[in-house]
DRENVO-746903 format. One record per residue: residue number from 0; residue in three letters; z, y, x negated of N, C-alpha, C in turn. Coordinates in steps of 0.05 Angstrom, whole numbers, plus 5000, padded with zeros to 4 digits. Each point is the difference from the previous one (the first is absolute). Layout:
BEGIN
   zadren   vexro    n_Z    n_Y    n_X   ca_Z   ca_Y   ca_X    c_Z    c_Y    c_X
      NUM     ala      Z      Y      X      Z      Y      X      Z      Y      X
...
END
This chain:
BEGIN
   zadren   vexro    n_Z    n_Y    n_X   ca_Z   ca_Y   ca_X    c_Z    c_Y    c_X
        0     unk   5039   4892   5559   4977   5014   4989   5008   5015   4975
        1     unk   4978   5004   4980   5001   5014   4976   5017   5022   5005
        2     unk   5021   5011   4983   5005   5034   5007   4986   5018   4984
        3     unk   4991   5024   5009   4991   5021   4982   5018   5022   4995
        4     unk   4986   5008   4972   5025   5021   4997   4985   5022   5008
        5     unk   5019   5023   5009   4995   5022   5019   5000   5025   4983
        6     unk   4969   5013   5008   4991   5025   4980   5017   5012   4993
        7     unk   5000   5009   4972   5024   5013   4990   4993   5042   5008
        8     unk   4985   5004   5008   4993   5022   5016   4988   4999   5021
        9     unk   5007   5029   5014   4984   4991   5026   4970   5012   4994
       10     unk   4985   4986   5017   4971   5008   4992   4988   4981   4984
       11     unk   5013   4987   4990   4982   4992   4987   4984   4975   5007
       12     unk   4977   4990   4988   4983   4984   5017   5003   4975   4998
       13     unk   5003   4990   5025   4999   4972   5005   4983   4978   4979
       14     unk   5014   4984   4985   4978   4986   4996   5022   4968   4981
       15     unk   4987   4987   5003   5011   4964   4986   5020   5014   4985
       16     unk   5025   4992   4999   5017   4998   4967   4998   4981   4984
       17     unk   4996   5019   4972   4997   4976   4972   4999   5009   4994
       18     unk   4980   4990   4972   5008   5014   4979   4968   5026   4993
       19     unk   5008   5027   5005   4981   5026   5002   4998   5014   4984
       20     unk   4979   4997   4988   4988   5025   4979   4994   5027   5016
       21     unk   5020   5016   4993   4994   5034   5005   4982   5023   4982
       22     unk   4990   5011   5003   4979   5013   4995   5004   5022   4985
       23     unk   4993   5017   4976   5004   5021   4990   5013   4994   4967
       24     unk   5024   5016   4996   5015   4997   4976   5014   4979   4992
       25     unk   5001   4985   4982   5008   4981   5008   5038   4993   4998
       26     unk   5006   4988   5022   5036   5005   4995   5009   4977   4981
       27     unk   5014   5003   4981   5011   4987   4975   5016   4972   5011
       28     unk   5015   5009   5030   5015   4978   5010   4989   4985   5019
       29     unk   4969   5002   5007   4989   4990   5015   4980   4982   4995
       30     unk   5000   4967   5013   4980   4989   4987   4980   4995   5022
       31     unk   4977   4999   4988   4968   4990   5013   4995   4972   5003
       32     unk   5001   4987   5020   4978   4977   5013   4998   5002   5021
       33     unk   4984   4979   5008   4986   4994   5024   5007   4986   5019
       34     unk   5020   4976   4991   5006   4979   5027   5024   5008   5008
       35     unk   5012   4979   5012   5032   5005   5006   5019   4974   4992
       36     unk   5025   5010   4997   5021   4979   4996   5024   4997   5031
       37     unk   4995   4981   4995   5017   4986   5017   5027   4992   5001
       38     unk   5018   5016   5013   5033   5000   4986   5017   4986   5021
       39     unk   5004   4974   4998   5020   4983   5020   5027   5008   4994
       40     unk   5013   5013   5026   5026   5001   5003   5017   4994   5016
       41     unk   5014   4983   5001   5023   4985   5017   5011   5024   5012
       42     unk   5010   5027   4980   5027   5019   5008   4983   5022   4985
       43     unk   4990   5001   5021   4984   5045   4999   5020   5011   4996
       44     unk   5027   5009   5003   5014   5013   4990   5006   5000   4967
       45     unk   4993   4978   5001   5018   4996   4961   4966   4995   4987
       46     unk   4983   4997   5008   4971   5017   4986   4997   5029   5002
       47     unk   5016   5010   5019   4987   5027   5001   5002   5023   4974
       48     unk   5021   4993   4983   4986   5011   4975   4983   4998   4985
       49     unk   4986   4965   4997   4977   4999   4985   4968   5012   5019
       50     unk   5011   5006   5024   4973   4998   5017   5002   5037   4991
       51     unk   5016   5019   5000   5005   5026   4995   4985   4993   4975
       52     unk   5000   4986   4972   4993   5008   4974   4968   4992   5004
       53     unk   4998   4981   5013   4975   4985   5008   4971   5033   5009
       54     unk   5020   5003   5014   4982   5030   5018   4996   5019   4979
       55     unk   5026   5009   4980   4996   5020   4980   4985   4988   4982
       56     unk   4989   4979   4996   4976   4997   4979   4977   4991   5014
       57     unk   5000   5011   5035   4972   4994   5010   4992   4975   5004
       58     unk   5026   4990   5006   4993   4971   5014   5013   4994   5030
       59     unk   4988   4996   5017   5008   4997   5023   4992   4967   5014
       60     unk   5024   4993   4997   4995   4967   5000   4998   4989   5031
       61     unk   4978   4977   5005   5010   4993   5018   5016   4978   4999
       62     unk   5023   5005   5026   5026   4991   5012   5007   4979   5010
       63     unk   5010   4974   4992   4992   4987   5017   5042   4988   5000
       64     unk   5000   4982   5012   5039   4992   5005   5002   4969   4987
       65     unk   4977   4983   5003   5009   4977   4990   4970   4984   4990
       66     unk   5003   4985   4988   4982   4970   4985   4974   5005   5024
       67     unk   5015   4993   5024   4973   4990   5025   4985   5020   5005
       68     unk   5009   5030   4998   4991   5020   5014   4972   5004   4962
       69     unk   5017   5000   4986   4984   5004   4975   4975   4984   5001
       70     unk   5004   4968   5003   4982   4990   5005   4968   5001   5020
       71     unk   5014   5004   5018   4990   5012   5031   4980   5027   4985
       72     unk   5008   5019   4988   4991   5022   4998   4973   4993   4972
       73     unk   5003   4982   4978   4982   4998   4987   4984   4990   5011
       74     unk   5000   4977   5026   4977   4985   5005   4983   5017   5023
       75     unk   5010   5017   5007   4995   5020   5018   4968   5018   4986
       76     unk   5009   5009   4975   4986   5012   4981   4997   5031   5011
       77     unk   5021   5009   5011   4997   5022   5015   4997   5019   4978
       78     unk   5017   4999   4979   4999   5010   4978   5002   4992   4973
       79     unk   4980   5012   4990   4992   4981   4965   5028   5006   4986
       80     unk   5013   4976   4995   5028   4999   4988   4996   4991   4977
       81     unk   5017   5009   4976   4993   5002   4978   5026   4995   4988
       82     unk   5019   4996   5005   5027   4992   4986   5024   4992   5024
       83     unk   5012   4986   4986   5024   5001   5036   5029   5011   4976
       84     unk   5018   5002   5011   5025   5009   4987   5025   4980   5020
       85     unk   5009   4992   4993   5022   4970   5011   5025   5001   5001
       86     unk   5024   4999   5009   5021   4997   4990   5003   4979   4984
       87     unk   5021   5000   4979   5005   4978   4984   5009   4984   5010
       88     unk   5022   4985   5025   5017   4997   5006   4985   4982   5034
       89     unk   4968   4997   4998   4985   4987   5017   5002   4973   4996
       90     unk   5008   4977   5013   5002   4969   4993   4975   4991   4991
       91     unk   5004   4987   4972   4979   4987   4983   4979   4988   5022
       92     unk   5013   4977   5001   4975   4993   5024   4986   5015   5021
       93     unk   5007   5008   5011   4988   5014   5023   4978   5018   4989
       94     unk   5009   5012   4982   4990   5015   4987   4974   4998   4985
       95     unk   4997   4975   4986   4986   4994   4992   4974   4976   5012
       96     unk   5010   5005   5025   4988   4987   5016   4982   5025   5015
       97     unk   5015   5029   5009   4980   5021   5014   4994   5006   4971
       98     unk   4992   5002   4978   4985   5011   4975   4975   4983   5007
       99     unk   4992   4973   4997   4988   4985   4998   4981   5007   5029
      100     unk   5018   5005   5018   4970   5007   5022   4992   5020   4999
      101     unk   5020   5026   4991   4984   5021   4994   4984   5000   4984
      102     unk   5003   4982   4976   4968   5006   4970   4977   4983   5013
      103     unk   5011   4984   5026   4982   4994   5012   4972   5010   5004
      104     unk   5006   5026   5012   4990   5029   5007   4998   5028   4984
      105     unk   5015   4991   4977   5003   5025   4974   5003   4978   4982
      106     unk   4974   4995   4985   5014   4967   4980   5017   5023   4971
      107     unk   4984   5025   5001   5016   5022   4973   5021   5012   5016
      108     unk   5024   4997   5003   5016   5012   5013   5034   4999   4989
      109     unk   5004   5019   4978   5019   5007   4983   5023   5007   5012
      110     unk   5023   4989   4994   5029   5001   5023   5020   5020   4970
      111     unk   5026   5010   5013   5012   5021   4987   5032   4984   5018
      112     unk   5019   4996   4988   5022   5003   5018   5018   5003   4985
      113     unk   5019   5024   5019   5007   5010   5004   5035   5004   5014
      114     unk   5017   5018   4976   5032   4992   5015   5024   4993   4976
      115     unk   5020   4983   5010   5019   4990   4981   4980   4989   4982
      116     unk   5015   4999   4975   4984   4972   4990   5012   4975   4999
      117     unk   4980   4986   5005   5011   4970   5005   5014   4983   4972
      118     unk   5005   4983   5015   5015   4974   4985   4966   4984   4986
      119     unk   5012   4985   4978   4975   4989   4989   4987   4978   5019
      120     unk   5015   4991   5019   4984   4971   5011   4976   5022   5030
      121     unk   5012   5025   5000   4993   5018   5023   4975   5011   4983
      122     unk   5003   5012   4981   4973   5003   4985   4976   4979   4987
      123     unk   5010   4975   5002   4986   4982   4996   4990   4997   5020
      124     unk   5013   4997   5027   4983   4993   5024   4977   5023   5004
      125     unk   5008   5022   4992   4974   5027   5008   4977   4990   4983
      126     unk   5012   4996   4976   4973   4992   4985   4979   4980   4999
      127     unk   5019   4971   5017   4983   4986   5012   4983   5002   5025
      128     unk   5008   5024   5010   4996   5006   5027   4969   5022   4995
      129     unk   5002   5008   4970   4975   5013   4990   5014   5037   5005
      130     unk   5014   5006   4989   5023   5026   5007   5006   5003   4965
      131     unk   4976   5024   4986   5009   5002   4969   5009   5019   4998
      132     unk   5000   5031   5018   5013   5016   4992   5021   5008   5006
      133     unk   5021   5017   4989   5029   5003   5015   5005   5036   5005
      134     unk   5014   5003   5018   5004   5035   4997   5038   4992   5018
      135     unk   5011   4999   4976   5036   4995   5001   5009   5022   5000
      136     unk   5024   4997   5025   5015   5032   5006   5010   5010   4968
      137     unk   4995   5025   5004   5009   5022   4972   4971   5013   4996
      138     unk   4984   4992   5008   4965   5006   4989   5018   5034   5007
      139     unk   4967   5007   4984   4994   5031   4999   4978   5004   5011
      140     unk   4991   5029   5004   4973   4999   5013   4978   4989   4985
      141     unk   5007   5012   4971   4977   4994   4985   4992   4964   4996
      142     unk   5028   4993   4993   4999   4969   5014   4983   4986   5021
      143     unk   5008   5017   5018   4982   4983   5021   4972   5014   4996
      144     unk   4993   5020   4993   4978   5005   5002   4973   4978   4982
      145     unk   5017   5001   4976   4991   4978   4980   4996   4978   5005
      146     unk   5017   4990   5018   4995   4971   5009   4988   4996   5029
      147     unk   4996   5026   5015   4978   5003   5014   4970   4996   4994
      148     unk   5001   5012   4971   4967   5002   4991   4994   4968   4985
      149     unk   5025   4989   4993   4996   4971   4992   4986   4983   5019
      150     unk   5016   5008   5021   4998   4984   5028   4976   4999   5013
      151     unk   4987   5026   4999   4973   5000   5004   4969   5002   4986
      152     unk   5019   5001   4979   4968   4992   4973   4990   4968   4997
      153     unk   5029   4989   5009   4996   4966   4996   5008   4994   4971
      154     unk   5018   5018   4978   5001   5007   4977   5012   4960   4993
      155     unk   5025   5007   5020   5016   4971   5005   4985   4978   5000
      156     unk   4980   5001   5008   4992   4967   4994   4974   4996   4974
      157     unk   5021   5021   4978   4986   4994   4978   5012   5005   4973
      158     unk   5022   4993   5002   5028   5001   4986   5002   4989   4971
      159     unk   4974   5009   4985   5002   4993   4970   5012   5015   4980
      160     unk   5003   4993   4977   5029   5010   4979   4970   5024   4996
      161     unk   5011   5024   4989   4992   5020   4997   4981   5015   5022
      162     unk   4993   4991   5025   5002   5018   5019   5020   5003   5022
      163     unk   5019   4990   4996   5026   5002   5015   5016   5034   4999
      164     unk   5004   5008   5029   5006   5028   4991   5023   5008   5012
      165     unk   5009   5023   4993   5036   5009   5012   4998   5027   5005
      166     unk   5013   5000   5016   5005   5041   5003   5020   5000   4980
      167     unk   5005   5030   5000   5001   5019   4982   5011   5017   5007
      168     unk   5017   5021   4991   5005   5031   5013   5012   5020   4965
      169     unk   4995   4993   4978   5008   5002   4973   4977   5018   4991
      170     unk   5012   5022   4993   4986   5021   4983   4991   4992   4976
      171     unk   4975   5010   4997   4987   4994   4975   4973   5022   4985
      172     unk   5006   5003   4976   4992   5028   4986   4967   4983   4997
      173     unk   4990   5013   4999   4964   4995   4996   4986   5014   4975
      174     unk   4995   4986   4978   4989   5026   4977   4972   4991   4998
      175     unk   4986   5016   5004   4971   5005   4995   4987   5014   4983
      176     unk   4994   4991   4975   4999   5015   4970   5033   5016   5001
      177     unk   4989   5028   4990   5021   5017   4989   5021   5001   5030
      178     unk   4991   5001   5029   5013   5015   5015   5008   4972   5020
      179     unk   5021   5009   5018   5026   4988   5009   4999   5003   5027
      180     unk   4999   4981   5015   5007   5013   5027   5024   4974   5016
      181     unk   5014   5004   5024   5015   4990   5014   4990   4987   5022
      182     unk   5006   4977   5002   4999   4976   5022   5011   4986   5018
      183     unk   5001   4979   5011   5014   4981   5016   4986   4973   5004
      184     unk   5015   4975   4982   4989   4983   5011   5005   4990   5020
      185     unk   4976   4993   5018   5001   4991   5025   5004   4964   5002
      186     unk   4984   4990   4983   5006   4969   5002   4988   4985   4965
      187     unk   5006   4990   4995   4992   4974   4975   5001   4980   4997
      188     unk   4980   4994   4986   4998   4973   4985   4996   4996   4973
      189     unk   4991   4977   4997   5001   4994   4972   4984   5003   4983
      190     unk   4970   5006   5023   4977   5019   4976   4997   5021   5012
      191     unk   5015   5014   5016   4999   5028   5010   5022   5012   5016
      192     unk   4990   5035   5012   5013   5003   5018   4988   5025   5013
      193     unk   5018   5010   5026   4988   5027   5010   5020   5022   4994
      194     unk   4990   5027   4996   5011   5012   4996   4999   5028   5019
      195     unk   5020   5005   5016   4995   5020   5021   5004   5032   4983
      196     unk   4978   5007   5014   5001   5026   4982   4975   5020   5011
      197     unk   4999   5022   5003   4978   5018   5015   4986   5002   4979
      198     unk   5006   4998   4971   4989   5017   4977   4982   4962   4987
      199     unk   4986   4985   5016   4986   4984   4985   4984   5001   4973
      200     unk   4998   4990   4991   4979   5000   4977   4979   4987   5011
      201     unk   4972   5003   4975   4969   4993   5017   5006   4977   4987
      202     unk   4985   4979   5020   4993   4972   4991   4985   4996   4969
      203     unk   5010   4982   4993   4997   4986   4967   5010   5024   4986
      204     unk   5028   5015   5002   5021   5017   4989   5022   4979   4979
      205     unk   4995   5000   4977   5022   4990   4990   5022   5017   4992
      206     unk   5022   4986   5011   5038   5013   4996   5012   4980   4990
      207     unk   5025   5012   4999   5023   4984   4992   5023   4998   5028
      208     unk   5018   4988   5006   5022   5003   5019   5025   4991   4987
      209     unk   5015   5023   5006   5030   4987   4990   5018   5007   5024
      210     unk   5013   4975   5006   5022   4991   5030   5020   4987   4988
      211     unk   5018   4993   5012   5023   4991   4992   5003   4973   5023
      212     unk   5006   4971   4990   4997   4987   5016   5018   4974   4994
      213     unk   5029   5006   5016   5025   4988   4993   5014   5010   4972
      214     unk   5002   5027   5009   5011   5011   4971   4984   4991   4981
      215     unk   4976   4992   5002   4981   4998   4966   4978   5022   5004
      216     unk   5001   5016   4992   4976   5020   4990   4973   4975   4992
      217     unk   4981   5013   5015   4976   4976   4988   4980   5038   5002
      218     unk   4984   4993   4979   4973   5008   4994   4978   4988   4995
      219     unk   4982   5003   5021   4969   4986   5008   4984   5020   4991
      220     unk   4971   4988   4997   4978   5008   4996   4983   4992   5025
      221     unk   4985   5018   5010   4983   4988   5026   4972   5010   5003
      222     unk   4983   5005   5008   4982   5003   5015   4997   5007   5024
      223     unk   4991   5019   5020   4995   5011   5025   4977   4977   5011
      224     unk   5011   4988   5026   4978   4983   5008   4997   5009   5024
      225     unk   5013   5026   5019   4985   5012   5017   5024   5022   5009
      226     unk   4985   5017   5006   5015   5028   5013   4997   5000   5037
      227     unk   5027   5002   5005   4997   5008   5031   5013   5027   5011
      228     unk   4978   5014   4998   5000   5026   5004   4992   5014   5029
      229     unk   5001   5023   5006   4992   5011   5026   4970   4999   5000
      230     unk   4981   4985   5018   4974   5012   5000   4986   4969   4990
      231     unk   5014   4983   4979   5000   4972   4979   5020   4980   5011
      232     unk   5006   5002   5034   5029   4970   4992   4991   4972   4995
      233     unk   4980   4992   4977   4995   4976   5004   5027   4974   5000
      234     unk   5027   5004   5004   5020   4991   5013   5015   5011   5025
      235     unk   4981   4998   5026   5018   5025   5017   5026   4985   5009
      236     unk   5005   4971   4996   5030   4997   4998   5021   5011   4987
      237     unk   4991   5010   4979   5019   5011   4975   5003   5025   5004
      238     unk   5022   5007   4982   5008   5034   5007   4978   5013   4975
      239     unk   4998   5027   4996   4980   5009   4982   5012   4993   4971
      240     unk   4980   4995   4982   5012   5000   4979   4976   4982   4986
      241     unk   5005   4976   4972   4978   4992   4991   5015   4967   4990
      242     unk   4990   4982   5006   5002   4975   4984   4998   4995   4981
      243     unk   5004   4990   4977   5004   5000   4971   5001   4975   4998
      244     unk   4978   4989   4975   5001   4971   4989   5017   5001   4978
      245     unk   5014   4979   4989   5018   5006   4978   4978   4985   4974
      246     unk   5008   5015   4980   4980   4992   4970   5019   4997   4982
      247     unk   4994   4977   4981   5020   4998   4983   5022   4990   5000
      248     unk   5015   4980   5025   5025   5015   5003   5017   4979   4978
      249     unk   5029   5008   4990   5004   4984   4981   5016   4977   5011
      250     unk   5004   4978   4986   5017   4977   5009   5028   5001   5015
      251     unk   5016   5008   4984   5022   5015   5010   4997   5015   5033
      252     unk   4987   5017   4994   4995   5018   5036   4987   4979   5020
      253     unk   4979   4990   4982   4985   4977   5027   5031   4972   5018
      254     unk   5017   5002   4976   5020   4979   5011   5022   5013   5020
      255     unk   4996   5024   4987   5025   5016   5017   4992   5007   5028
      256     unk   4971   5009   5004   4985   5013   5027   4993   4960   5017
      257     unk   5001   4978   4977   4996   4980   5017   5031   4988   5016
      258     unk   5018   5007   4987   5027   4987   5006   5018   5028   5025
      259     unk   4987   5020   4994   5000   5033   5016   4995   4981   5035
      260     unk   4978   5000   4988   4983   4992   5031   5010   4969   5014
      261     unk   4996   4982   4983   5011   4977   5020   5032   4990   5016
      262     unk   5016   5028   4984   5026   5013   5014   4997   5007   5020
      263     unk   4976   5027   5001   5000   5015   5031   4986   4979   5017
      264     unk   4976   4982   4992   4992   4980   5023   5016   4994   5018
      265     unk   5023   4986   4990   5015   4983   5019   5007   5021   5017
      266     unk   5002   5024   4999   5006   5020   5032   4983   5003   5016
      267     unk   4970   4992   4983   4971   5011   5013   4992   4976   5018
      268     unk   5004   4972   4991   4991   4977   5013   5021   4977   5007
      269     unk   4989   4994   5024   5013   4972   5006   5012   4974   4986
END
């Protein structure tokens, strides 16, 4: 049977684990949806630190031990499942044999796996098996969190040159006319990015951004294409802060932020 993970206080109320939107202020490390992910583990011991980071961003996955039990549980429909998370290290076939009955029953149903990283004929089998995203031991939280919200936007099965995106954790200065303020990018691409920060600017705000990206200083011109603020999260996956379209950008930077990014891919996907 599925395992659940066990309230992290007492008192508190019974109810499905997944993934729970909490109520009030909003927490920076916490993300919002609705369904649940489904996390197959051979060895609950050697998951138990991703299932610990899983909980600190308000995800409480359901549990399952192997392929059959996974299977068993989507056709069940006990719970609207919305991503599964896999070991890497699951036999091609088999594997791609319980995918196929599960989309059966979830034909949209986005896989993540998860672990060493494999050998190239081991990642080729995931990918035939329909397995695009990766989360390889070394991740960070923010890592996984990023490729949590990939995992469940469906971002992955739409993988064109300039909306392709990467986390981030790189400071970056924000000038808005005369005055200056401090940032963090959270993730980019090649016509944009997010920038975490309490101090947003209002939508259709033009700035400038200067980051440093492989030892090259680049300066952008951008545009505000939405603020997610307390009271405003029109991204409640994202931490507060505002999205930025890039304007202008020059040849040189567009090659560097394209050759930037299809580096970090290969950590991000299969």
């Amino acid at each position: 049977m599925p395992q659940s993970v066990p309230p992290d206080r007492p008192g508190r109320e019974s109810r499905p684990h997944g993934l729970k939107q909490r109520r009030g202020i909003p927490d920076p490390e916490k993300m919002s949806a609705s369904h649940f992910i489904l996390l197959i583990e051979a060895d609950s011991s050697r998951t138990a630190p991703l299932v610990a980071q899983l909980i600190r961003l308000g995800v409480e996955p359901i549990r399952v031990s192997d392929l059959a039990e996974a299977v068993e549980m989507i056709q069940s429909r006990q719970y609207a499942i919305s991503a599964v998370l896999l070991p890497a290290e699951l036999p091609g076939g088999e594997l791609a044999r319980s995918l196929r009955r599960m989309r059966l029953r979830e034909p949209v149903l986005p896989c993540m796996a998860y672990g060493k990283a494999p050998d190239q004929a081991q990642r080729e089998r995931l990918r035939q098996a329909g397995v695009l995203l990766s989360l390889w031991d070394g991740y960070d939280l923010g890592m996984l969190r990023f490729q949590l919200n990939r995992l469940v936007s469906g971002e992955n099965h739409h993988p064109l040159r300039g909306t392709r995106r990467v986390p981030m954790h790189t400071p970056v200065r924000v000038q808005v006319g005369d005055r200056e303020k401090d940032g963090l990018l959270y993730s980019l691409s090649e016509n944009g990015c997010f920038i975490e920060t309490p101090r947003a600017s209002m939508d259709g705000a033009r700035l400038r951004l200067i980051f440093s990206l492989e030892a090259q200083q680049l300066e952008i011109d951008g545009v505000v294409a939405f603020a997610n603020v307390p009271g405003n999260l029109q991204r409640p996956n994202l931490p507060l802060g505002m999205g930025v379209r890039f304007t202008n950008v020059l040849e040189p930077h567009r090659e560097s932020l394209a050759r930037f990014i299809d580096g970090r891919l290969n950590d991000l996907e299969v």
